[in-house]
C-alpha positions in Angstrom: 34.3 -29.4 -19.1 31.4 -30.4 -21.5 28.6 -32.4 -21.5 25.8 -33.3 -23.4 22.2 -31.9 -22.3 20.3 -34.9 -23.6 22.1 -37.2 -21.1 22.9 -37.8 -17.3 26.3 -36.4 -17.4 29.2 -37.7 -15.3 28.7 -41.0 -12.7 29.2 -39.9 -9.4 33.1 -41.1 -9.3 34.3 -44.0 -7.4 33.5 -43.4 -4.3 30.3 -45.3 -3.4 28.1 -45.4 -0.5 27.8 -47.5 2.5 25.0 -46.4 4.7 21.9 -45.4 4.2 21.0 -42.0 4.1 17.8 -40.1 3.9 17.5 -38.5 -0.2 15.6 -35.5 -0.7 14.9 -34.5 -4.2 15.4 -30.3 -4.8 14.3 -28.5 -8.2 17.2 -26.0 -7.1 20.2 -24.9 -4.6 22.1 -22.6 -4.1 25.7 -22.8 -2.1 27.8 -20.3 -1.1 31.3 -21.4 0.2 32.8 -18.4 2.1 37.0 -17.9 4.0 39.6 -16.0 4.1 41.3 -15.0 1.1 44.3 -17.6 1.3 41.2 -20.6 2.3 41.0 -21.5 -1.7 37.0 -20.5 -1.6 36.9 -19.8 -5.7 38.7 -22.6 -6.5 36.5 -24.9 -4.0 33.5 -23.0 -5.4 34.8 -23.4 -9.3 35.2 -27.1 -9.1 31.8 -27.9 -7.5 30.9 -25.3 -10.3 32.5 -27.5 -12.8 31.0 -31.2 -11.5 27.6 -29.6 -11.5 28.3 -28.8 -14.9 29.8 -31.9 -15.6 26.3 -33.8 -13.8 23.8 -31.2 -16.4 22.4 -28.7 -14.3 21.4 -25.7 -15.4 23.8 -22.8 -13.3 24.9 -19.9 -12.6 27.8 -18.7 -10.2 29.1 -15.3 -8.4 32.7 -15.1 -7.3 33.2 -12.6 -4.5 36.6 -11.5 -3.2 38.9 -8.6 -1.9 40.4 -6.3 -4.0 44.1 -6.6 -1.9 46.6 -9.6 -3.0 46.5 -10.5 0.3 43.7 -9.4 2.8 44.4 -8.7 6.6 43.6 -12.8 7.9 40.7 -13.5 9.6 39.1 -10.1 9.3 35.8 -9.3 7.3 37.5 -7.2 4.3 39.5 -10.6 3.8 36.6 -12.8 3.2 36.7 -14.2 0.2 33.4 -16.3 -0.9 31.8 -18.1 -4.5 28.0 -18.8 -4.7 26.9 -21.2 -6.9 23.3 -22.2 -8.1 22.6 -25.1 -10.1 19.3 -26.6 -10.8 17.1 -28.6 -13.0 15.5 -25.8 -14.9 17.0 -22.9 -16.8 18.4 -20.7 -13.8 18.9 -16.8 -15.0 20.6 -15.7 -11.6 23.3 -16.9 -9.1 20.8 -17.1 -6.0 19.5 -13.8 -3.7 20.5 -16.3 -0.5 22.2 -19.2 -0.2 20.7 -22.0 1.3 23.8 -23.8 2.4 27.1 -22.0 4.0 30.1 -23.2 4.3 32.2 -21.0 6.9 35.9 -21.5 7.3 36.3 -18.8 9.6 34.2 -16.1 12.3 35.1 -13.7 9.7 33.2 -15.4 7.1 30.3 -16.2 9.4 29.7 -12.8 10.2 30.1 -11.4 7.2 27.6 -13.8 5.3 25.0 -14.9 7.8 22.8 -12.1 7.1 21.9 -13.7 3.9 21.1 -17.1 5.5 17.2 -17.6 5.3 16.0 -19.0 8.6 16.2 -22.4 8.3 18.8 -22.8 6.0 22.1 -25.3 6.5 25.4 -23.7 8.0 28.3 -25.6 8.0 31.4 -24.3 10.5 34.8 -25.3 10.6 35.4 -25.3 13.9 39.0 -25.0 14.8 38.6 -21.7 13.6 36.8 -20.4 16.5 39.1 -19.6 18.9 39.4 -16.3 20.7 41.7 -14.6 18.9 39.5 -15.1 15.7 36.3 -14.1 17.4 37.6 -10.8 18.5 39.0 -10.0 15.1 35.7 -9.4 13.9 33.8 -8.4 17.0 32.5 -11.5 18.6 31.7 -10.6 22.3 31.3 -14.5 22.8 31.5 -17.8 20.6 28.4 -17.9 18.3 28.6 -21.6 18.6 27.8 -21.5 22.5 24.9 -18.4 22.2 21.9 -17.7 20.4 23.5 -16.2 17.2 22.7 -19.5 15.5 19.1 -20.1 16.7 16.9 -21.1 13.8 19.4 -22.6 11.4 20.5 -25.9 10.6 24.0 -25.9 11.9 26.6 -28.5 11.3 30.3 -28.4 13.3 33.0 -29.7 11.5 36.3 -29.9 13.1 37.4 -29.5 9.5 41.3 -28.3 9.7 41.7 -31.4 12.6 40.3 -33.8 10.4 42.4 -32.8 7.2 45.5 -32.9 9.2 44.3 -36.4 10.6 43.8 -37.9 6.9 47.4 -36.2 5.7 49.1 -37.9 9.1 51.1 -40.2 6.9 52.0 -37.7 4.3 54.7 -36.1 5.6 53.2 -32.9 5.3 53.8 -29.9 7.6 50.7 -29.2 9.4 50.3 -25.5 7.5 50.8 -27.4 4.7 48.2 -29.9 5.6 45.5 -27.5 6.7 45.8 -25.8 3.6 44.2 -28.3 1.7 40.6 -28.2 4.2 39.1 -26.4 1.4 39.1 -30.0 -0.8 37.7 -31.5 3.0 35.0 -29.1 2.6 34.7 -29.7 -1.2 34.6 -33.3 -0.6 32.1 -33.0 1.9 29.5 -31.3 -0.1 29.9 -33.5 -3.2 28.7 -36.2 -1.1 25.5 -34.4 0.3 24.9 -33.1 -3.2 25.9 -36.7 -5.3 28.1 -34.6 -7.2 30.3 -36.5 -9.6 34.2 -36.9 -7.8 36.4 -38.0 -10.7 36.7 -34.8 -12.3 38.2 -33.1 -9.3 40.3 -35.7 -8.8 42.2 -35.3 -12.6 41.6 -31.5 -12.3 44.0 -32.0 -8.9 46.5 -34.3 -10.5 47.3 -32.0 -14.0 46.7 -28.5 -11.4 49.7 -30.3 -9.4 51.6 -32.6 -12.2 55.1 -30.8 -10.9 54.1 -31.7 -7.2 52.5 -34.8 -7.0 52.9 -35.0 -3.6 50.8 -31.9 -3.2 48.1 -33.5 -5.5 47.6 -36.3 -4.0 47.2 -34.6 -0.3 44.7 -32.4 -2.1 43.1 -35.6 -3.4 43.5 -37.3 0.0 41.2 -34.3 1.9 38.7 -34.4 -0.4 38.0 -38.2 -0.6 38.3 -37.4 3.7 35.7 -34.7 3.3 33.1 -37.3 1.2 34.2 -40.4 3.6 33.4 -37.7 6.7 29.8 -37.2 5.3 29.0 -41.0 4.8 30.4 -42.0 8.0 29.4 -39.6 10.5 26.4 -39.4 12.0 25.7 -35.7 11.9 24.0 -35.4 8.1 21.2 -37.5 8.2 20.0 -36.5 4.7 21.4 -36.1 1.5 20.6 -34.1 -1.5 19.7 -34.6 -5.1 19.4 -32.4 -8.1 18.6 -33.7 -11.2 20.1 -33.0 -14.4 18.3 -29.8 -16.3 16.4 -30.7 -19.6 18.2 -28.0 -21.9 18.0 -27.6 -25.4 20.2 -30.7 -27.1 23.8 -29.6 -28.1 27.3 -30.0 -26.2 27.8 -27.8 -23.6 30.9 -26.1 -21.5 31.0 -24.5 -18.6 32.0 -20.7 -19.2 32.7 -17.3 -17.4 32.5 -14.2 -19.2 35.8 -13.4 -20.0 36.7 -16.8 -21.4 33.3 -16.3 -23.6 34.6 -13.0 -24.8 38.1 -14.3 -25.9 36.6 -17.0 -27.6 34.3 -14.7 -29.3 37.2 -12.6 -30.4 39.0 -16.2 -31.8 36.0 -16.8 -33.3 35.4 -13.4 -35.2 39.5 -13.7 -36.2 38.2 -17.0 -38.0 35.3 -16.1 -39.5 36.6 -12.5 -40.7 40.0 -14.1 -41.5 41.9 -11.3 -40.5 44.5 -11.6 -37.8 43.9 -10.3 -34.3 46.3 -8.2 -32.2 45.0 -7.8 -28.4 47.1 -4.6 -27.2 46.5 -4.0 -24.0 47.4 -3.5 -20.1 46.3 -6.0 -17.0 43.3 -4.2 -15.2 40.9 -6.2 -12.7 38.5 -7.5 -14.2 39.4 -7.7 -17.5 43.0 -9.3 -17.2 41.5 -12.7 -17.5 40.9 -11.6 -21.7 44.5 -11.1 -21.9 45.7 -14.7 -20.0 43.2 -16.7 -22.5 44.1 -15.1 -25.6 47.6 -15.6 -25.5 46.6 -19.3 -25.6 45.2 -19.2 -28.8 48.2 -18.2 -31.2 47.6 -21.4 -33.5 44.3 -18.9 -34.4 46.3 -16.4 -35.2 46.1 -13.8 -32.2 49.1 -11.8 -31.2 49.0 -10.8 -27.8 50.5 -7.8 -26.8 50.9 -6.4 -23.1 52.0 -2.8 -23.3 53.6 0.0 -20.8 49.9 1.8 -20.2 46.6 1.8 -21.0 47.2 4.3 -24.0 50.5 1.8 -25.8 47.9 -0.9 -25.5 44.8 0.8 -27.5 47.6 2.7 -29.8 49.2 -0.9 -30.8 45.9 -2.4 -31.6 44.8 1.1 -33.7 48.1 0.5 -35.4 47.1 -3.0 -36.3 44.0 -2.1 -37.5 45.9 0.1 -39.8 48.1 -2.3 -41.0 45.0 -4.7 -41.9 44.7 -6.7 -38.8 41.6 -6.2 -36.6 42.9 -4.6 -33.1 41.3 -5.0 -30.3 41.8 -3.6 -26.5 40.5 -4.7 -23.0 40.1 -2.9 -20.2 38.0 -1.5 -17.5 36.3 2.1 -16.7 39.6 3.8 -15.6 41.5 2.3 -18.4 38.5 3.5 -21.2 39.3 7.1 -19.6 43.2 7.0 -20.3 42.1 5.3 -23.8 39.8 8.2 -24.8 41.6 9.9 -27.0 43.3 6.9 -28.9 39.0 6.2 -29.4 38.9 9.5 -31.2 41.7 8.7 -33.4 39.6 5.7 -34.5 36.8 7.6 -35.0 38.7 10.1 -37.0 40.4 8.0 -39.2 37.6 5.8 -39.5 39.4 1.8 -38.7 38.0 -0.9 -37.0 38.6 -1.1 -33.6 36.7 -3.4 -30.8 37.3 -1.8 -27.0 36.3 -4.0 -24.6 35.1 -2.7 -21.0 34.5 -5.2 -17.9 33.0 -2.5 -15.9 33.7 -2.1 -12.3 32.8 -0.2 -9.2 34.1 3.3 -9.4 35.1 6.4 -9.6 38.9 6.7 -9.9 40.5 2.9 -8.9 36.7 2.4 -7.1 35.7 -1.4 -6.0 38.4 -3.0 -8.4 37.0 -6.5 -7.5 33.0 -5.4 -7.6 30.7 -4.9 -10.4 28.8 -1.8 -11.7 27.3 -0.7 -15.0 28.7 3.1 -14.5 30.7 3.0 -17.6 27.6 3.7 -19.9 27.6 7.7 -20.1 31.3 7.2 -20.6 31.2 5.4 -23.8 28.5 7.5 -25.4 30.6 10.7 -24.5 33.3 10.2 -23.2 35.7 12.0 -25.8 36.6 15.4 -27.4 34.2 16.5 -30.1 31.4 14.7 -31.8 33.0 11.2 -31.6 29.8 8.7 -31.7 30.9 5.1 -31.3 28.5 2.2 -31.7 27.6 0.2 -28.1 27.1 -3.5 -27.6 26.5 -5.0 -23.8 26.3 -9.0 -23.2 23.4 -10.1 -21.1 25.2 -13.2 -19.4 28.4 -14.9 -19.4 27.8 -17.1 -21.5 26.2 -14.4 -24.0 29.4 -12.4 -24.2 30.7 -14.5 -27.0 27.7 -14.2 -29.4 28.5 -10.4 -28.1 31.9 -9.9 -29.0 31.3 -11.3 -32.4 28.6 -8.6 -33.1 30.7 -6.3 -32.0 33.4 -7.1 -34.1 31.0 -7.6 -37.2 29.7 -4.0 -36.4 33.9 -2.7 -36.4 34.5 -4.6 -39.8 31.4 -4.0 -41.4 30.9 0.0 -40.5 35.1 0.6 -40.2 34.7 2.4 -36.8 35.8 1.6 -32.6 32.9 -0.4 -31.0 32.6 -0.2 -27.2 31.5 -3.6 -25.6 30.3 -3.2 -22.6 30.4 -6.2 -19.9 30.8 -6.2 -16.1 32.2 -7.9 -13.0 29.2 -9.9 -12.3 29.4 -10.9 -15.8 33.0 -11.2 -16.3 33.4 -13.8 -13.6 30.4 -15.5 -13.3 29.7 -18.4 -15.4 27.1 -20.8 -16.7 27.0 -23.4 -19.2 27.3 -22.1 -22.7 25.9 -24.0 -26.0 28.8 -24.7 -28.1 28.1 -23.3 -31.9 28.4 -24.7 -35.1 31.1 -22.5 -36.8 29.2 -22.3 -39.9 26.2 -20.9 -38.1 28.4 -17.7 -37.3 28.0 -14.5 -39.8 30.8 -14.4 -42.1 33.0 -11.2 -41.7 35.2 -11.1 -44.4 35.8 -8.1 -45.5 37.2 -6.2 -49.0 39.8 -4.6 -48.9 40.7 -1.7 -51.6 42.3 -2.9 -54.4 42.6 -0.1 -56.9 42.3 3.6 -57.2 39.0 4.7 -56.5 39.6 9.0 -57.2 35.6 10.0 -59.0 38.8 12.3 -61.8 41.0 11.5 -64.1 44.1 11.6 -61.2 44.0 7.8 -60.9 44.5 8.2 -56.9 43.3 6.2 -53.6 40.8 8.4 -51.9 40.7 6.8 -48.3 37.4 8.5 -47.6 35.1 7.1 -50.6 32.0 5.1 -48.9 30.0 2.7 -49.1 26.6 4.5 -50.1 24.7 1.8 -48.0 26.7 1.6 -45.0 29.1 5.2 -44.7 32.2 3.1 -44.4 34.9 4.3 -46.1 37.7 2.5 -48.2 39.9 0.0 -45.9 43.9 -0.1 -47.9 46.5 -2.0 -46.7 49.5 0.3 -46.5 51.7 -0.7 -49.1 49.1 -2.0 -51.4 50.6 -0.7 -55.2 48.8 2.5 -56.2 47.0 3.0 -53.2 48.9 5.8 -51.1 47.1 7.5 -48.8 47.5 9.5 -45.4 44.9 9.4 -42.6 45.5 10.9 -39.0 43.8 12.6 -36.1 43.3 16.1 -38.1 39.9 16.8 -39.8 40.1 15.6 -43.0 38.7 16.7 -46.7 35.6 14.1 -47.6 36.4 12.0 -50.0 40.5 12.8 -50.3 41.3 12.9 -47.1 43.6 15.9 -47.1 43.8 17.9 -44.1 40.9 20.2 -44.2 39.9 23.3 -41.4 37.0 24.4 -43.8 34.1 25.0 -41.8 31.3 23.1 -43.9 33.0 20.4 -45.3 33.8 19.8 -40.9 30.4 20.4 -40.3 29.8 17.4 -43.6 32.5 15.0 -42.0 31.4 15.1 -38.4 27.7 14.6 -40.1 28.5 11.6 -41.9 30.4 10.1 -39.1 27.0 10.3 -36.7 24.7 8.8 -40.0 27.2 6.1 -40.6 26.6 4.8 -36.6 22.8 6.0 -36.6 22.8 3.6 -39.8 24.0 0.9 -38.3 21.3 -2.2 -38.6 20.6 -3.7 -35.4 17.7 -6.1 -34.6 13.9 -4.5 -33.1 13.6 -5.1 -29.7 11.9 -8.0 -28.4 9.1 -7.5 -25.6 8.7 -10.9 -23.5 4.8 -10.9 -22.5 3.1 -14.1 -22.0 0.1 -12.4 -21.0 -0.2 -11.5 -24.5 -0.1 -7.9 -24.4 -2.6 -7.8 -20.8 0.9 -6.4 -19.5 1.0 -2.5 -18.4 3.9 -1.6 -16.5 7.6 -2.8 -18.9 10.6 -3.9 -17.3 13.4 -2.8 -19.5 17.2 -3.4 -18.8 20.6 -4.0 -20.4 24.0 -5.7 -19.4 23.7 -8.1 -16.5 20.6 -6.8 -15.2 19.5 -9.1 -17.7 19.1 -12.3 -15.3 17.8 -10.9 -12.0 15.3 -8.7 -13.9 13.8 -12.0 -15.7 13.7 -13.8 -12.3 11.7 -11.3 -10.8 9.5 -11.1 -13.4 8.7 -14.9 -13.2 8.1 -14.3 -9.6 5.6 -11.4 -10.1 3.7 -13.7 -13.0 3.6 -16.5 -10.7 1.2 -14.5 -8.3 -1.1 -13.2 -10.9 0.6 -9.9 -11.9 1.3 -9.4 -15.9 4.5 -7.9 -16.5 6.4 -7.2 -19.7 10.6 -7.7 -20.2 12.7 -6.1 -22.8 17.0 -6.0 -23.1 18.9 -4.1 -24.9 21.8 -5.5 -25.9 22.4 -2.6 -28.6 23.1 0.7 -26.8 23.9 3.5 -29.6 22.2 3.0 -31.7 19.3 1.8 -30.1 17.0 -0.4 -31.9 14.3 1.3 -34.2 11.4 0.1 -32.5 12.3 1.0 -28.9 10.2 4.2 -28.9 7.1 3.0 -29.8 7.7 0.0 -27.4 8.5 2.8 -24.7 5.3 5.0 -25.4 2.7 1.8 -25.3 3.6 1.2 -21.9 1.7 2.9 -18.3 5.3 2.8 -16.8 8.5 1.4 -18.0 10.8 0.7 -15.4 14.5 0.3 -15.9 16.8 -1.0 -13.4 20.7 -0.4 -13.9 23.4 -0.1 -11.3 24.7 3.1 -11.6 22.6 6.2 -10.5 20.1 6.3 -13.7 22.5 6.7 -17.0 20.5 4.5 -19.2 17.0 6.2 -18.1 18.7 9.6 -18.9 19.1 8.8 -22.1 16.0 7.2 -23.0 14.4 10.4 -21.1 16.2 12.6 -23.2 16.0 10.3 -26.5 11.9 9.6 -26.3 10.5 12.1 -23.8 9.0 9.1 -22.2 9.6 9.1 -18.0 10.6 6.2 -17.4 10.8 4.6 -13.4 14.6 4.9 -12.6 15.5 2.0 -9.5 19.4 2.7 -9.0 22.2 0.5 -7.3 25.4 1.3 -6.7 26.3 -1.3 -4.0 29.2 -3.4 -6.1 26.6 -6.2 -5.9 24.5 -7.1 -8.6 20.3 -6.9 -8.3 18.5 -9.6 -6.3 15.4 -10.8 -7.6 13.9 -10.1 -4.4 14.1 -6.6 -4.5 13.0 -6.4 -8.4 10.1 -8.4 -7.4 8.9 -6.5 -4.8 9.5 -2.9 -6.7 7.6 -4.9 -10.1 5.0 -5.7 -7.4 4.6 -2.1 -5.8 4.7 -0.5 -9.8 2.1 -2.9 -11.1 -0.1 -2.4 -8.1 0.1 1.1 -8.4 -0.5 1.4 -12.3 -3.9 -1.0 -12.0 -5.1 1.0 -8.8 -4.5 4.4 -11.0 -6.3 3.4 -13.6 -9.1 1.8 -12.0 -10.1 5.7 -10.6 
């Protein structure tokens, strides 16, 4: 879905309004729609997502759901919920609370409601709250007859009863016609919210061209849900959020992992090599996988192996063959992938190895995010094996990611780790299309002719490049140009199998220059208080967007603060030391138990302020702001003595 920024996106459909209704203008809102696993909640969620895209708001969005195919109904491990904030500014978070819930179930009630701000709007489907449901998840009595409730805005919808009642004529089952209360429910809050209808209304009709009858009973609860909230008597006020004033361009709404595959499209143009994904389905990275093999016209192979190990052994191969490979996976899958990494760094090939992290160890929180992979990738191999590391900041920033990291592959002929995560993987938020031509080019050259430095006239496949360390890239078969590479040590410059003690101590030596050579950008520090700042908040990954809305929050009330990200993680920019050493404190937030302040401990000798989370939930800005808050108060009363 795309829309321009300089205009008022989408109308709001055909459905138009009869009564008159209070309208209460919001800067910002953020919705959380929460159910059992089988209640449709992330595709509810991702189609209001896609009209408030569709409208111009600025958003961002967090899917949450079990990690089983099928939860236990009705319980709290099945809840399955998407929160979505959209606003009229530039948003850098999904929301700490919602202000709205939407509860199909108990289940869902109880396990969200201690997010719910007093005062915020709870919406109930009823006919869900029966006994039976209530003592699933430990209801001693109905929350809808006690005080459980008290101090929130609470809304009873009979919402399966009413479905079934617009579906009457259908001919529909009535499982078959309460399964579609999640469009009631969408419905309904596109009509509080003026969201834009038509959209949903296609998106239902091509999601169900091979049973129409099924789309239009989809279509038929929604337009039920909107009629509901302009007929009845219960919401006396709707809602409006205008469209955000972003920079001009076209935009698309975008998770992570679509960003990332397009990024890899887009480096397959622009280097004009052809791009073999080998790899194996692992949550949350399978999504990679399912929107590259759309893109064959672009000339991406897709190949889904046995294992982890065929699937990073394949892409190695095509690397080797002249192609750029390219794996995706998550933590456990870059430990069974390990060795294959050392190959690359052995033999020197380009090789992009993608890693949606996830909460672990072992199999961990398949379905929850963490940024535990970090140590991993710096060392997580036999022997000296350094491998350039590149994180994306936001979904939307994963493509500009993974065509850094593929320039970074091509350019230095080494594996690149990119590092992304759940919360980044399957969140989304629009994304500013890019001119092509704006993108680096990444052709490369390959070797043509013999390049021996005697008379042999032979191909030496470990000849650099004096500026960059990258050796000679031949296609096999190339005329002239035989030559063996392999996991073995090899001879600098011949690339004969060598066990000779200095020329290993040379090779290993030239493989850690060639990634401490890489060029990467200086940091950038974000200080409007032009350099009054003291204490630094320094992150990487998606840390990125809670840690820049707390440090709004902390300006707001008076308190200077300073915000760095790294995006490159080995090497790390140039300038990062003396940014680290002209701060009082320099906090860094990650969520994992400290494996980015260990290094820049061990790196700088600077100690920074460690603040750990290992909860399979990303930060909330509430909690940064009040540790910014404690730090900065601290620092000024310290040096005030």
């Amino acid at each position: 879905m795309s829309t321009s920024a300089n205009g008022n996106g989408a109308g709001h459909g055909s459905l138009a309004a009869t009564r008159t209704t209070e309208v209460s203008k919001l800067d910002r809102v953020v919705i959380r729609f929460a159910g059992d696993s089988g209640d449709g909640m992330q595709l509810t969620g991702d189609r209001f997502t896609s009209e408030a895209a569709a409208f111009g708001n600025d958003l961002s969005t967090m899917p949450n759901f079990p990690a089983e195919i099928r939860a236990p109904q009705g319980t709290i491990p099945g809840v399955s919920s998407f929160q979505v904030h959209f606003a009229d500014y530039d948003i850098l978070t999904p929301g700490d609370r919602p202000d709205v819930l939407v509860a199909m179930n108990p289940a869902a009630l109880k396990a969200n409601l201690g997010d719910v701000p007093q005062g915020g709007t709870i919406i109930l489907n009823t006919d869900d709250f029966i006994k039976r449901n209530l003592v699933k998840v430990g209801y001693a009595t109905d929350p809808l007859d006690d005080d459980t409730l008290e101090g929130y805005q609470v809304h009873r919808v009979a919402m399966s009863t009413l479905t079934q009642g617009a579906l009457a004529d259908t001919g529909l089952g009535k499982k078959d016609a309460e399964r579609c209360k999640n469009m009631f429910a969408l419905g309904l809050l596109s009509w509080m919210y003026h969201r834009p209808t038509e959209g949903t209304e296609r998106f239902l009709r091509e999601k169900f061209a091979k049973k129409p009858d099924i789309a239009e009973a989809n279509i038929l609860a929604f337009r039920a849900g909107w009629n509901y909230g302009e007929t009845t008597e219960s919401f006396a006020t709707t809602f409006e959020v205008a469209p955000a004033k972003l920079a001009r361009g076209t935009y698309r709404q975008i998770t992570g992992n679509t960003a990332l595959a397009y990024g890899i499209v887009a480096a397959g143009q622009r280097s004009g090599l052809q791009i073999l994904l080998g790899t194996y389905p692992i949550t949350p990275a399978s999504d990679i996988l399912h929107e590259l093999s759309k893109h064959k016209n672009f000339g991406i192979i897709t190949f889904q192996a046995e294992d982890e190990i065929a699937g990073i052994g394949a892409a190695l191969g095509a690397s080797y063959g002249g192609a750029l490979g390219v794996t995706s996976t998550s933590g456990p899958g870059v430990a069974l992938k390990s060795e294959a990494v050392g190959l690359g760094v052995m033999v020197e090939l380009p090789l992009v190895v993608i890693d949606v992290q996830r909460g672990g160890p072992s199999t961990g929180l398949p379905t929850k995010t963490e940024q535990a992979d970090l140590l991993q990738a710096m060392f997580g191999r036999n022997g000296e094996s350094p491998v350039p590391i590149v994180a994306p900041l936001s979904p939307a920033d994963c493509f500009d990611a993974a065509v850094e990291a593929t320039r970074i592959a091509l350019k230095y002929r080494t594996p690149v780790l990119l590092l992304s995560d759940g919360a980044i993987a399957n969140g989304s938020e629009p994304w500013l299309i890019p001119d092509v031509e704006t993108l680096p080019d990444l052709r490369v050259e390959f070797a043509s002719e013999p390049n021996a430095d005697n008379d042999s006239g032979e191909f030496w496949p470990y000849v650099r490049d004096p500026e960059t360390l990258a050796r000679a890239w031949a296609i096999p078969g190339t005329p002239g140009l035989q030559h063996r590479i392999g996991g073995l040590e090899k001879a600098d410059k011949t690339g004969h199998i060598s066990y000779d003690p200095d020329n290993h101590d040379k090779m290993v030596r030239l493989r850690q220059a060639k990634v401490d050579g890489i060029d990467v950008p200086d940091l950038v520090v974000d200080d409007p208080s032009g350099g009054k700042a003291r204490v630094l908040a320094l992150g990487w990954g998606s840390s990125f967007g809670p840690i820049g809305a707390a440090c709004r929050r902390v300006r707001k009330l008076g308190m200077p603060i300073a915000q760095a990200h790294l995006r490159h993680l080995n090497p790390l920019p140039a300038n990062l030391g003396d940014i680290l050493r002209s701060y009082d404190k320099v906090v860094v937030p990650e969520m994992n138990l400290g494996q980015l302040a260990l290094l820049l401990r061990a790196k700088y000798l600077v100690d920074v302020h460690s603040h750990t989370k290992v909860a399979g939930l990303p930060f909330k800005a509430e909690e940064l702001q009040n540790l910014f808050s404690e730090i900065i108060t601290s620092v000024t009363t310290e040096a005030a003595k």
